[in-house]
C-alpha positions in Angstrom: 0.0 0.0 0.0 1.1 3.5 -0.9 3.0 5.2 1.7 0.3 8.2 1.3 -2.4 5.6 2.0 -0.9 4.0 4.8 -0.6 7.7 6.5 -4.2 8.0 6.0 -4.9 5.0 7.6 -3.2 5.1 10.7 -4.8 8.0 10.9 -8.4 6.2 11.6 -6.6 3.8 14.1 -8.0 4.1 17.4 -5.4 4.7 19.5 -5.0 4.9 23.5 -3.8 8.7 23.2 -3.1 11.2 21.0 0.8 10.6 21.5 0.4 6.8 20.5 -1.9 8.5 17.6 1.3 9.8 16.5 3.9 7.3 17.4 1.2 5.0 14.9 1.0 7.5 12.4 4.3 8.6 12.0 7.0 5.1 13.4 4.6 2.5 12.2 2.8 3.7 9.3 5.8 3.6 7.0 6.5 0.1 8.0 3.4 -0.8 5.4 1.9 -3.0 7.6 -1.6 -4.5 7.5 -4.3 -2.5 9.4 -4.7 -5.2 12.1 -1.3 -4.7 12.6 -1.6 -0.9 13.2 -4.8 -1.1 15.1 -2.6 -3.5 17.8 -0.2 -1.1 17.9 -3.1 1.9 18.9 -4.1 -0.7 21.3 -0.5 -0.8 23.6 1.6 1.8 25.0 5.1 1.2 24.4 5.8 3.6 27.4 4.4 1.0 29.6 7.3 -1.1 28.7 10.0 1.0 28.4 12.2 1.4 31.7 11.7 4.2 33.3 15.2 5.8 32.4 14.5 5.9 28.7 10.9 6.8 28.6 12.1 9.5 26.1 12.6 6.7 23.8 9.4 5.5 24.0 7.6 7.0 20.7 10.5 6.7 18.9 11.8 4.1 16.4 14.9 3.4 18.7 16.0 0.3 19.8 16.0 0.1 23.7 18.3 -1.5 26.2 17.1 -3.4 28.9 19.5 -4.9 31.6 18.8 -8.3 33.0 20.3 -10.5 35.8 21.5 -13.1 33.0 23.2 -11.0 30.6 24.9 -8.3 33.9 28.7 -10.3 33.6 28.2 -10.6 30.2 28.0 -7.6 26.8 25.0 -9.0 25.3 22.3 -7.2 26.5 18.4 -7.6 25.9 16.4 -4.5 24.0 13.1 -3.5 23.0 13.3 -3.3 19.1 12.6 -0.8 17.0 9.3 -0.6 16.9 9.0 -0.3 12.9 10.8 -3.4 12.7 8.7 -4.8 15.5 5.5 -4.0 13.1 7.3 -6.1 10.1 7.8 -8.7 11.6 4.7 -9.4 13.3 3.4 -8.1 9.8 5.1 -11.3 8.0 3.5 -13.9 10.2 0.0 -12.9 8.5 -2.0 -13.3 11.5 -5.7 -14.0 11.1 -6.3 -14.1 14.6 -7.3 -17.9 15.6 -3.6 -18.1 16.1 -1.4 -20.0 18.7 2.0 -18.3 19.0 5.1 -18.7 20.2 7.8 -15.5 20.9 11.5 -16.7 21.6 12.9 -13.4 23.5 10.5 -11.4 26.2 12.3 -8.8 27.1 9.8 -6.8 28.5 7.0 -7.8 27.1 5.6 -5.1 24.2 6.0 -7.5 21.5 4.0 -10.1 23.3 1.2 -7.3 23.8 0.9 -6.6 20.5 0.7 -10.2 19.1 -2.4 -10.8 21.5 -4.6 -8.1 20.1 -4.3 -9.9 16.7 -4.0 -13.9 17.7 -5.7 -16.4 20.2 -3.0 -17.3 22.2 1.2 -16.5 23.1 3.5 -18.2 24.9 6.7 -16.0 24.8 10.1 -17.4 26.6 12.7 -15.6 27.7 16.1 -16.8 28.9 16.9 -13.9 31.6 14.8 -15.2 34.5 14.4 -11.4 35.4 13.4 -10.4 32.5 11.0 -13.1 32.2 9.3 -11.9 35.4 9.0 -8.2 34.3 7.8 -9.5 31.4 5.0 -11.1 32.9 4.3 -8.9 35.7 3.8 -6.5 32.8 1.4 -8.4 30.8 -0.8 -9.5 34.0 -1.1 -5.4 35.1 -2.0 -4.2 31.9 -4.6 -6.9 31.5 -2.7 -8.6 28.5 -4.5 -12.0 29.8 -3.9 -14.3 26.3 -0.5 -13.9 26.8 1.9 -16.1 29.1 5.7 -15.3 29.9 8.3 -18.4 30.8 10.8 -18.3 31.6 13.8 -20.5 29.6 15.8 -21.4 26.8 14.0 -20.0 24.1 15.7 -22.5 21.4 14.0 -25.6 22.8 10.7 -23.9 22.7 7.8 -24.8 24.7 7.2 -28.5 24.3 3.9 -28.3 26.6 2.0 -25.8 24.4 3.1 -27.0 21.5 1.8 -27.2 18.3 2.0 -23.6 17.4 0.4 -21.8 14.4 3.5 -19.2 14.2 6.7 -18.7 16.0 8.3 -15.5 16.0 12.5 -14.7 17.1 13.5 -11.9 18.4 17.2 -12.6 18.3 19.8 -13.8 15.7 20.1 -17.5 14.6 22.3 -19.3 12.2 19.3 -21.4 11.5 16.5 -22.6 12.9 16.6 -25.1 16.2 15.4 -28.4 15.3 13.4 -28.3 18.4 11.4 -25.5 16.7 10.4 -26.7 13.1 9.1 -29.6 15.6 6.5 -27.8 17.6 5.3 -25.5 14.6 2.4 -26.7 12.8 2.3 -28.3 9.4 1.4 -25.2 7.4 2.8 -22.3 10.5 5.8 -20.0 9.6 8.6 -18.6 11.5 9.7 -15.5 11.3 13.5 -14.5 13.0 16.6 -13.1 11.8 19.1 -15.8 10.3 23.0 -15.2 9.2 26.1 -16.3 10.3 26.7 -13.4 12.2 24.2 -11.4 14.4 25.1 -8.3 12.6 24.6 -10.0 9.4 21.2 -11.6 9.2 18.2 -11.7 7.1 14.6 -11.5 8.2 13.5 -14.4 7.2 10.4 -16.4 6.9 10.6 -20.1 6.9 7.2 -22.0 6.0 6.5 -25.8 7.2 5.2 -27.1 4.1 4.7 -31.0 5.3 7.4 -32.7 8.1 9.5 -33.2 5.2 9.2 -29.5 3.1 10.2 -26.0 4.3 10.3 -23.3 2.3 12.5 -20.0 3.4 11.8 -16.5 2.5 14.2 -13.7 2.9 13.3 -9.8 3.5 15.9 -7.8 3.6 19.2 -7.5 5.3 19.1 -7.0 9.9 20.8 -6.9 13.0 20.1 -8.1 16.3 21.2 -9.6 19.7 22.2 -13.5 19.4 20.1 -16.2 20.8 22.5 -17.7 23.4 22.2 -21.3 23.4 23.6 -24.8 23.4 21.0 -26.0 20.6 21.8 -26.2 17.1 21.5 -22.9 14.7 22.5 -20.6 18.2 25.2 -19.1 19.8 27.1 -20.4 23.4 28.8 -17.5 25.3 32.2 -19.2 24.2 31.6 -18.7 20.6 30.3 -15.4 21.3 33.7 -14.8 23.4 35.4 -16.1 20.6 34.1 -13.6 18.0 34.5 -10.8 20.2 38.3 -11.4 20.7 38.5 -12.0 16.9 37.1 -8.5 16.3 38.8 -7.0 18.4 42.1 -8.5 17.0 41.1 -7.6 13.9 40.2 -4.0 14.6 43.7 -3.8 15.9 45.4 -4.9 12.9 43.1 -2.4 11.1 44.5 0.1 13.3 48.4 -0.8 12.6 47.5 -1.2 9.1 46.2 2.6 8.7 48.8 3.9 11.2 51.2 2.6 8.4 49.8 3.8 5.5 49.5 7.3 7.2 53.0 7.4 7.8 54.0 6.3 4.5 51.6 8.8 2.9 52.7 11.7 4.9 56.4 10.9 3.8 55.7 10.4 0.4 53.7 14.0 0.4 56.6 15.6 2.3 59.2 14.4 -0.4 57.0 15.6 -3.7 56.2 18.7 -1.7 60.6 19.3 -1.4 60.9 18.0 -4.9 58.4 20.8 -5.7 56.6 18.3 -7.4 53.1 19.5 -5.1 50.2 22.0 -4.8 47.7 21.5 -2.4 45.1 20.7 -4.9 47.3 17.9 -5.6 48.0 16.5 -1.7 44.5 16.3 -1.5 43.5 14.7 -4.7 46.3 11.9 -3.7 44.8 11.8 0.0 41.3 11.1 -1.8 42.9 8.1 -3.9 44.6 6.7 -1.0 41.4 6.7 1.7 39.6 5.0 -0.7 42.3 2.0 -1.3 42.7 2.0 2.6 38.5 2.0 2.9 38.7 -1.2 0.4 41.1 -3.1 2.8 40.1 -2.4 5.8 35.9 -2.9 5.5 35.2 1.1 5.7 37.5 1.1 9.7 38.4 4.7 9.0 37.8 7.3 11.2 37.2 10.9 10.5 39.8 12.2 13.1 42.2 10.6 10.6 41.0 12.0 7.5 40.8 15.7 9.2 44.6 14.9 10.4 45.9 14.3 6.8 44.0 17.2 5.2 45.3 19.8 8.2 48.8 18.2 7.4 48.6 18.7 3.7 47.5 22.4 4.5 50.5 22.5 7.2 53.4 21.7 4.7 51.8 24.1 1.5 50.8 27.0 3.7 54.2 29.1 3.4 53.6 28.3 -0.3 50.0 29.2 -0.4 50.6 32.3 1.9 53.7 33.7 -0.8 51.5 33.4 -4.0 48.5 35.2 -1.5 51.0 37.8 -0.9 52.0 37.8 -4.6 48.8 38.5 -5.4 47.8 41.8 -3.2 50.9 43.5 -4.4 50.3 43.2 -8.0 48.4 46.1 -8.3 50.9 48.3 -6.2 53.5 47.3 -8.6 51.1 48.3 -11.7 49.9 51.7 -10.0 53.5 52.6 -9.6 54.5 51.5 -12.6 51.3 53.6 -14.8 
């Protein structure tokens, strides 16, 4: 549906306030979403999930971070999604509303809220026990009553409700838990992120054709915290120890790598610039070539500090230059008035 259309729409959404009137209009509107999708999100104030610290966040399309007791010795930490790519994804599960549903990640609970305006039943898990209770506390005081927090490993799913119609993840995979594809329903979809990286996923949505058939659909590139797990197609906290020291090692070697090329380049500019063989129109055209062949090597790890640093220098070593032909110029029509 046309953007234009869509505005107009949300417009008509009955909505709790005239701030969430907005926030519908103006954060989830362009997501395109069906208007049972929009009408759930008139339905639930985001601020009543948001903590208290970031309230200013809450009408925004900005992710959120939420601090649990499982992730506080570790640098994964839960959010609150954007809300736009909340509304997508929920969108993609094409709800009809006779739904049972399953939601791997809590967090606080919105995105649970919102699935049980539009579906019979959710059973969202959530590894942080803390989390998980917030979650629920959340759900129970705002009257949310369809919906049911647990509190668990998210990857193994919920045997004892199982079958479920759709299963939505609100964290990374490398592919989807066996465990999973066995408690959705012949004919349900899940919809999660999938890569082989957490910052390098697809939203996809994978259909259970028959036990044997699955067919996967992929919309559009996303980033998002990793399930932490020991089942198949997840992450343990020694992998994602692993990766961390590997970036980190690598960003480091970025760092030496630049840190070379810098020093190279300024000597290189320093000898043309004795040689005479440089203007400053010149430094800078070479400084252009070079940041782009450093950008190729090192996956865009260039910082602006560093691009203001070899510019000033350039300017540094032509000044006197620049400043002589300046000078040059003002007295040439001295020299001409003296001279008439």
């Amino acid at each position: 549906m046309p953007l234009r259309t869509m505005t107009e729409l949300a417009e008509t959404v009955p909505a709790k306030s005239d701030e969430i009137a907005r926030y519908v209009r103006d954060v989830i509107a362009p997501a395109n979403v069906s208007a049972s999708v929009l009408c759930a999100f008139g339905e639930v104030d985001r601020a009543e999930f948001v903590p208290r610290e970031s309230r200013n966040l809450a009408y925004t399309n900005f992710i959120v971070r939420v601090k649990g007791a499982y992730n506080e010795n570790t640098e994964v930490m839960s959010t609150i999604s954007e809300p736009m790519l909340v509304a997508r994804m929920v969108d993609l599960l094409a709800l009809n509303g006779h739904e049972r549903v399953l939601e791997l990640g809590s967090s606080t609970g919105y995105q649970a809220a919102i699935l049980s305006r539009l579906v019979a039943r959710v059973d969202t898990i959530e590894i942080d026990p803390t989390l998980a209770e917030v979650a629920g506390r959340n759900l129970e005081r705002l009257g949310y009553s369809n919906a049911t927090a647990h509190a668990g490993d998210g990857a193994k799913g919920l045997k004892e409700r199982a079958p479920f119609d759709a299963i939505i993840v609100t964290a990374a995979l490398k592919s989807v838990p066996q465990s999973l594809m066995e408690q959705l329903a012949i004919g349900g979809r899940i919809v999660a992120p999938i890569g082989p990286h957490p910052q390098e996923c697809k939203l996809s949505v994978v259909r259970k054709i028959s036990a044997e058939e699955i067919v996967v659909e992929e919309h559009g590139d996303c980033h998002f915290v990793p399930v932490i797990s020991d089942q198949e197609g997840t992450w343990t906290l020694q992998e994602l120890q692993e990766m961390k020291e590997k970036e980190e090692h690598e960003e480091e070697e970025y760092k030496k790598y630049i840190e070379t090329k810098l020093q190279g380049l300024k000597e290189w500019l320093v000898q043309r610039w004795e040689e005479n063989e440089l203007s400053y129109e010149d430094g800078i055209g070479v400084i252009k070539y070079q940041f782009m062949e450093i950008l190729k090597k090192t996956k865009g790890q260039f910082s602006e500090e560093a691009i203001l640093e070899m510019v000033n220098f350039i300017f540094a070593i032509t000044r006197p230059a620049q400043k002589k032909e300046s000078e040059e110029t003002e007295t040439e029509p001295e020299e001409l008035a003296e001279a008439g």
